[in-house]
C-alpha atoms as one frame of an Amber mdcrd trajectory, in Angstrom:
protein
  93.498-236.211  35.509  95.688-234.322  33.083  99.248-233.097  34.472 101.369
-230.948  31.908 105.000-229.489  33.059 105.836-226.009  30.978 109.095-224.292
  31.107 109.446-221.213  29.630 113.167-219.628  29.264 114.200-216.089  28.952
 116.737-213.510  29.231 118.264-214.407  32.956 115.572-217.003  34.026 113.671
-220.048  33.994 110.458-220.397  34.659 108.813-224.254  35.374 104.816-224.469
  35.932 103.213-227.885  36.368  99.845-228.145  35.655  97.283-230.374  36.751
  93.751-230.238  34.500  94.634-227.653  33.323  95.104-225.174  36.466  98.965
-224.381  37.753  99.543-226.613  41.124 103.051-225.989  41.777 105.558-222.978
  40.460 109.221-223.146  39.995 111.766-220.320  39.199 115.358-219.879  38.852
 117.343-216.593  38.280 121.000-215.812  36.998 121.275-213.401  39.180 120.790
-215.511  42.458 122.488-218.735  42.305 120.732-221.402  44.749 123.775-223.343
  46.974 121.228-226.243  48.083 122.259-229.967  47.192 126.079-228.140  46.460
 128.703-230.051  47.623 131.886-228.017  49.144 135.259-228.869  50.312 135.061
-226.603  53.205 137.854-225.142  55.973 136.657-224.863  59.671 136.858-221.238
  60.618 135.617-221.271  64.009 133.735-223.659  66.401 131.301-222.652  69.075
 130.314-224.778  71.639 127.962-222.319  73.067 125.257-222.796  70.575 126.874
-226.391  69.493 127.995-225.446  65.756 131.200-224.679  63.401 131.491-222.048
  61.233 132.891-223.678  57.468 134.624-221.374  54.540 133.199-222.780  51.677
 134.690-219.520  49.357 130.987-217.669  49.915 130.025-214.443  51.407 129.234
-215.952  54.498 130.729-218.935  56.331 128.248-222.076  56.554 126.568-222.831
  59.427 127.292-226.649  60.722 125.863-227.818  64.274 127.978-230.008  65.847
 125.574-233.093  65.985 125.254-232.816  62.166 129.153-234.069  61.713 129.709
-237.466  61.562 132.125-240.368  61.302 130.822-242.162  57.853 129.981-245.798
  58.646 131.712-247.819  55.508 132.672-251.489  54.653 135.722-253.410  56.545
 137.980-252.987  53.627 139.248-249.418  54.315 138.770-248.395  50.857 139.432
-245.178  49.008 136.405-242.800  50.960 136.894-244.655  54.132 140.951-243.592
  53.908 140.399-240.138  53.126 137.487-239.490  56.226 140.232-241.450  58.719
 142.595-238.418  57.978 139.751-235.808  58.569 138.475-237.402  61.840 141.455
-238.729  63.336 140.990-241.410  66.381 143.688-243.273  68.299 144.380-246.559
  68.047 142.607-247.587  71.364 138.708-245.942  70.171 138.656-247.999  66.856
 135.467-249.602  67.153 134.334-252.774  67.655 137.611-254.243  68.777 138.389
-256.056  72.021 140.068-253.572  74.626 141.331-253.862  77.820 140.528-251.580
  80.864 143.006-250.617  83.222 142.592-253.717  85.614 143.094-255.204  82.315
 140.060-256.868  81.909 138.695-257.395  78.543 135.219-255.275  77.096 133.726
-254.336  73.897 133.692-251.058  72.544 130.500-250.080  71.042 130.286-247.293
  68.252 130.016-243.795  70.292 127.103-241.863  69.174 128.875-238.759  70.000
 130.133-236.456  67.237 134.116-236.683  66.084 135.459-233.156  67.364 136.211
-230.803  64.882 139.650-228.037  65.177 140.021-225.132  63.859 141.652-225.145
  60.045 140.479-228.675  59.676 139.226-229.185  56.018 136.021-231.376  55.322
 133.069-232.164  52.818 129.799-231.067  53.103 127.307-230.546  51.649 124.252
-227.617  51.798 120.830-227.764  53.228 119.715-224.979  53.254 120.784-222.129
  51.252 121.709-217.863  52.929 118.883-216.335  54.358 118.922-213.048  55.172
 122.182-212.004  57.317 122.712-216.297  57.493 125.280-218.082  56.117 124.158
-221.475  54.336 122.946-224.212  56.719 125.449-227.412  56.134 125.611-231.123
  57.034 128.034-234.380  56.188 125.323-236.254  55.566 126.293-236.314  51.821
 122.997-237.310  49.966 122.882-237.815  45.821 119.297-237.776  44.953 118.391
-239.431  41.838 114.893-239.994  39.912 114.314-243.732  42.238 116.916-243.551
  44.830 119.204-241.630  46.847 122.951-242.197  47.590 124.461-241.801  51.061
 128.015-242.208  50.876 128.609-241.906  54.211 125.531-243.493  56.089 125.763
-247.790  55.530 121.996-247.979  55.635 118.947-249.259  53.837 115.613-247.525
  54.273 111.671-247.295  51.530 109.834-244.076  51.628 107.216-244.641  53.934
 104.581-243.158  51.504 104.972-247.051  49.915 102.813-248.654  52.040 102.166
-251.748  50.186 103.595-254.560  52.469 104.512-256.505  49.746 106.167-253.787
  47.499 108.197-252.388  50.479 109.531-256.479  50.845 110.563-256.308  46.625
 111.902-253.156  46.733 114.418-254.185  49.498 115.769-257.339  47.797 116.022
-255.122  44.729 118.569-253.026  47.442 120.686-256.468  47.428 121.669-255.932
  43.876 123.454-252.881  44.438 126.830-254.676  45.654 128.517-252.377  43.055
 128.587-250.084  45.529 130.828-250.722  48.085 130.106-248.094  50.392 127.689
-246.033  51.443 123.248-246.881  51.675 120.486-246.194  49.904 117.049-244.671
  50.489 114.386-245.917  48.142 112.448-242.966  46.943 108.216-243.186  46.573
 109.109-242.820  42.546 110.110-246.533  42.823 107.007-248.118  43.602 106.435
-250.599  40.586 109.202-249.797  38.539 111.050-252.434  36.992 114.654-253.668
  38.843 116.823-252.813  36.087 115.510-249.492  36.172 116.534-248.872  39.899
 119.682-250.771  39.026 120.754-248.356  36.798 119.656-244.772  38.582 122.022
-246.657  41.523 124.999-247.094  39.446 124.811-243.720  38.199 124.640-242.505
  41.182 127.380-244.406  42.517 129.557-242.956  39.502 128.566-239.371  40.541
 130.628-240.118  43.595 133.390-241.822  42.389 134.036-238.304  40.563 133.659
-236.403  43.849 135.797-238.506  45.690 138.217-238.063  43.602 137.955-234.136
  43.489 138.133-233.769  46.776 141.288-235.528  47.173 142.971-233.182  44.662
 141.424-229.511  46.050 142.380-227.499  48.867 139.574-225.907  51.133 137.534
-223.631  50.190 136.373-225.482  46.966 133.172-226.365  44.678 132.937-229.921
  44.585 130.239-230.964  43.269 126.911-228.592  42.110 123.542-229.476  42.145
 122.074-229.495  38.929 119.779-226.498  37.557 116.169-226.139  37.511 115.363
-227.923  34.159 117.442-231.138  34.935 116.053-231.571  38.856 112.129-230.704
  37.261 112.984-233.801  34.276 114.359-235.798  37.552 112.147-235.556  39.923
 108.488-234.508  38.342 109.135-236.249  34.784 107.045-239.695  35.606 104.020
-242.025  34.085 101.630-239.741  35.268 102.924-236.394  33.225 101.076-236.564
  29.949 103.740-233.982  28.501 106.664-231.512  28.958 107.038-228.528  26.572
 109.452-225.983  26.355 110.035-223.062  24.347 113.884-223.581  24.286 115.199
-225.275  21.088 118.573-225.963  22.178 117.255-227.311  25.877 114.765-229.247
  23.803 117.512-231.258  22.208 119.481-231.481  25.036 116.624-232.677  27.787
 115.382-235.360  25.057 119.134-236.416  25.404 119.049-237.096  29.051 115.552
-238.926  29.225 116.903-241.140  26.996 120.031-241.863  28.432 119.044-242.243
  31.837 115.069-242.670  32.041 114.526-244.841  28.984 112.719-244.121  24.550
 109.557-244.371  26.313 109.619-241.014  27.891 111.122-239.226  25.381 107.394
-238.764  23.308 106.796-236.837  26.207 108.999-234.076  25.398 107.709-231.572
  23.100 109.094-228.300  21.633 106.889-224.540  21.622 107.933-222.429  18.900
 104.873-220.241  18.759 105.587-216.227  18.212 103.396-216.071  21.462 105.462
-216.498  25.047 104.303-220.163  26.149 102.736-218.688  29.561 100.757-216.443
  27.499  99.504-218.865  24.880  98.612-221.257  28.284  96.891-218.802  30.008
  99.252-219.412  32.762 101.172-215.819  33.619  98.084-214.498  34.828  97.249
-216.892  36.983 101.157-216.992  38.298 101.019-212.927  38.688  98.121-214.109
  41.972 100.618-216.135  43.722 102.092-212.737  44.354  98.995-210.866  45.991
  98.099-210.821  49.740  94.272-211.570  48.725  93.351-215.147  47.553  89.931
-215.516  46.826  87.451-218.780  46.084  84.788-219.709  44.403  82.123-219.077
  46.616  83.675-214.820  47.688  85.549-216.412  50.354  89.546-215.471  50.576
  92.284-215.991  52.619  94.656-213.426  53.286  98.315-214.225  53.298 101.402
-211.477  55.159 104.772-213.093  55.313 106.329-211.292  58.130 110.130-212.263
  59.265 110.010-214.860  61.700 106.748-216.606  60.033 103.792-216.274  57.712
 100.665-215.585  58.412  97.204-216.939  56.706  93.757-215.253  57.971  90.554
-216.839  56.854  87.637-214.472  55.807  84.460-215.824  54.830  84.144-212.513
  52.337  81.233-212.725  50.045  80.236-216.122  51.204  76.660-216.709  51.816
  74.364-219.662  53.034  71.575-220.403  55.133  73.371-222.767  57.466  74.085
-222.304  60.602  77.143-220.060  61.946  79.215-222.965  62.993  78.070-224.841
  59.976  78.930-221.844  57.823  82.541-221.721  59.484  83.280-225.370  58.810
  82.320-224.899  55.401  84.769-221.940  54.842  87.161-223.488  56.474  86.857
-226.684  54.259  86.696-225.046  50.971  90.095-222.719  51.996  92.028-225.775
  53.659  93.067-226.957  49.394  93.995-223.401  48.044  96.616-222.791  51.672
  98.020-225.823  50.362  98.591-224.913  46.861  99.736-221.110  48.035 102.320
-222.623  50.297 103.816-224.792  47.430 103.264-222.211  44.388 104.864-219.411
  46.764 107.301-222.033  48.481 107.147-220.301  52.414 108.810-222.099  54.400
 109.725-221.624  58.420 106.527-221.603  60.915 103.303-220.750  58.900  99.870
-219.665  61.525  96.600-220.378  59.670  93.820-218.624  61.198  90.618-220.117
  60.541  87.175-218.879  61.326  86.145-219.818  64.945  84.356-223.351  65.038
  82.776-225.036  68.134  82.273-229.077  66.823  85.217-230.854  67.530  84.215
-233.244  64.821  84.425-230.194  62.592  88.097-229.354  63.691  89.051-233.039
  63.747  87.822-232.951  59.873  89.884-229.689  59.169  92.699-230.903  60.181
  92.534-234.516  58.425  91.707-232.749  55.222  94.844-229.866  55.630  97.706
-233.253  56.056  95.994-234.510  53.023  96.707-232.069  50.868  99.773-230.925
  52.579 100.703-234.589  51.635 100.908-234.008  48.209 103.602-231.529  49.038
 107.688-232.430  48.497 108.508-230.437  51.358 108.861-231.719  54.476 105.372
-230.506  56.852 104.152-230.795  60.346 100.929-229.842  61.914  99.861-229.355
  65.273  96.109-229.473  67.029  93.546-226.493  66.348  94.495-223.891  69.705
  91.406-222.619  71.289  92.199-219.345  69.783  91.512-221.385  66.495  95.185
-221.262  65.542  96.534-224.145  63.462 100.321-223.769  64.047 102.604-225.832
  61.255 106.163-225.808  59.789 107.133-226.529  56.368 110.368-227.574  55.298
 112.361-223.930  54.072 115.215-224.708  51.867 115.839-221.321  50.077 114.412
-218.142  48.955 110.728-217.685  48.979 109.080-217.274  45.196 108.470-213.659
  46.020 111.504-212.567  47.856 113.239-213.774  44.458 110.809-211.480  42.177
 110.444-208.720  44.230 113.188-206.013  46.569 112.039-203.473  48.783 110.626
-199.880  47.679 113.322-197.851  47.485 110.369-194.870  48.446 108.887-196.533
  51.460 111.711-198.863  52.602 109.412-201.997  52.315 107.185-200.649  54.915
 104.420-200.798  52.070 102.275-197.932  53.266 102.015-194.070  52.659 102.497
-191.905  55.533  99.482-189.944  55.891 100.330-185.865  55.760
């Protein structure tokens, strides 16, 4: 299997496709003109606190205030030695004397217990300045969706300054590479806070290499902490990086045969970082377009990219799916179309069904919906036949960064799922309403 990543730049945007033999299996943009918040971390100012609906309101200098429930603030769990980050949350979450845990206390009749670690979130006031960091970025009339679970993603691992614990991507699920990578974990005393999460990348890669993606990490930090000690709420702490960087971090592995882009001057500059951070090996990889022909074009890609914006999909066989985004959710309908056979009606519904299951996948992730997704597939009988459907939708769902769950076939034959929405869909980003029809899409009949 072949897998190419191309990223073409132009005047306000960047466009990333990845290709696998030859056919585009996942779509990235990224536009000047709307900045994405997620992975930003702010030094934010409480603004207003509802325990109604469990959440704070945070000024983090945007349009709108973020969004912060109440169980998603936390008292970072760090080392004994009250050291520079563990100092600087004390004064944000302020506890007496008596609460400090895991000391002896005394009870009124003077007796002697131990105080466990509450589970309970630290309360929050009004005015009170914190870090946090963005989940999820505006939607609509929403503000961005925050946490303090401060997370630094890098190509292996991922930092959590404020969360002491150790954990392997469960999609390693070799016993015996789970076991290595975790003493490899050991060797990360340089960091004397914070845990680690060992990302699927890992899997076989050498110890020095995940030593390394740690410390850097680790000195990504260092320079937050140390910016957030010196700014006053609301303040940019630390921003995610942009499109190019988190596609070379993140997608740029063994298995990519090549990366081109049309960009001189990013050329230089991501053959810079690979070797710097990922190691000489990679950089071969990397290879410049300087044809008078836009690379999309001279791929064959952009017409293939301008379906991921039509309500029709259609396969091989005259079958298509129909995808409507509404509001609240998105909505896939199965038609069988064109398809014929000489099987039998529930045999020619499972077959549909099967050969549709791959391309929802890929529309989900080329498109990037989000939020709860209803797939409606053509009506079958054979509970082995659902049972099969659903087995073959998770596996190719699996292949999918974002974060999915799938329920049972209803006996409406509704598949109801959710998939992980972060920010803007692909379309909502290309495309505003018609100024004629007020996004309604239809002409009023006279």
């Amino acid at each position: 299997m072949s897998k190419e990543i191309l990223i073409q730049t132009q005047k306000g945007e960047r466009l990333v496709a990845i290709l696998e033999n030859g056919r585009v299996d996942d779509f990235h943009i990224e536009v000047d003109r709307y900045q994405s918040l997620l992975g930003n971390i702010y030094k934010g100012r409480v603004e207003s606190i509802l325990p109604s609906i469990n959440a704070a309101f945070v000024n983090i200098g945007q349009q709108r205030n973020g969004f912060l429930y109440l169980t998603d603030v936390v008292t970072p769990v760090t080392d004994e030695d009250l050291s520079a980050p563990r100092k600087f949350f004390n004064k944000m979450f302020k506890k007496p004397k008596d609460k400090e845990d895991g000391q002896e206390k005394k009870d009124p009749k003077g007796r002697h217990y131990h105080h466990h670690r509450r589970e309970e979130h630290p309360q929050l006031k009004v005015g009170q300045e914190i870090l946090v960091q963005v989940v999820k970025d505006p939607f609509g009339e929403k503000g961005a969706r925050l946490t303090t679970h401060l997370t630094l993603p890098g190509r292996f691992v991922v930092y959590m300054p404020y969360d002491k614990q150790t954990g392997v991507s469960k999609k390693i699920e070799n016993v015996q590479e789970r076991q290595r990578l975790r003493e490899v974990v050991k060797g990360f005393a340089f960091a004397k806070v914070g845990g680690f999460i060992i990302r699927t990348a890992s899997s076989k890669q050498d110890k020095g290499e995940l030593i390394r993606d740690a410390r850097f990490l680790y000195s990504i930090w260092l320079k937050i902490h140390k910016k957030s000690q010196v700014e006053k709420a609301p303040a940019l702490i630390y921003e995610e990086g942009e499109l190019t960087w988190r596609i070379v971090r993140d997608y740029l592995n063994e298995e990519v045969d090549k990366l081109v882009i049309d960009n001189q001057e990013e050329y230089h500059r991501i053959r810079k970082f690979v070797q710097t951070l990922i190691g000489r090996h990679m950089v071969n990889k990397i290879h410049h377009y300087n044809g008078h022909v836009p690379l999309f074009d001279a791929r064959n890609v952009s017409k293939e990219l301008q379906k991921i914006y039509d309500t029709d999909v259609y396969c091989k066989s005259g079958a298509y799916i129909v995808i409507e985004p509404t509001e609240g959710l998105t909505v896939v309908d199965v038609n069988s179309g064109k398809f014929k056979t000489r099987a039998s009606p529930e045999d020619a519904a499972f077959m549909v069904n099967m050969e549709v299951v791959p391309e929802i996948a890929r529309q989900l992730r080329l498109r990037d919906l989000g939020g709860i997704i209803v797939i409606d597939f053509i009506d079958m009988t054979r509970e082995d036949h659902k049972r099969k459907i659903l087995e073959t939708l998770q596996r190719e769902l699996s292949k999918d960064p974002a974060k999915t769950e799938v329920n049972k076939i209803s006996p409406l034959g509704l598949v109801e799922m959710t998939r992980a929405r972060t920010g803007k869909t692909i379309e909502s980003i290309s495309f505003g309403p018609c100024p004629f029809c007020d996004g309604r899409g239809r002409v009023k009949i006279a």
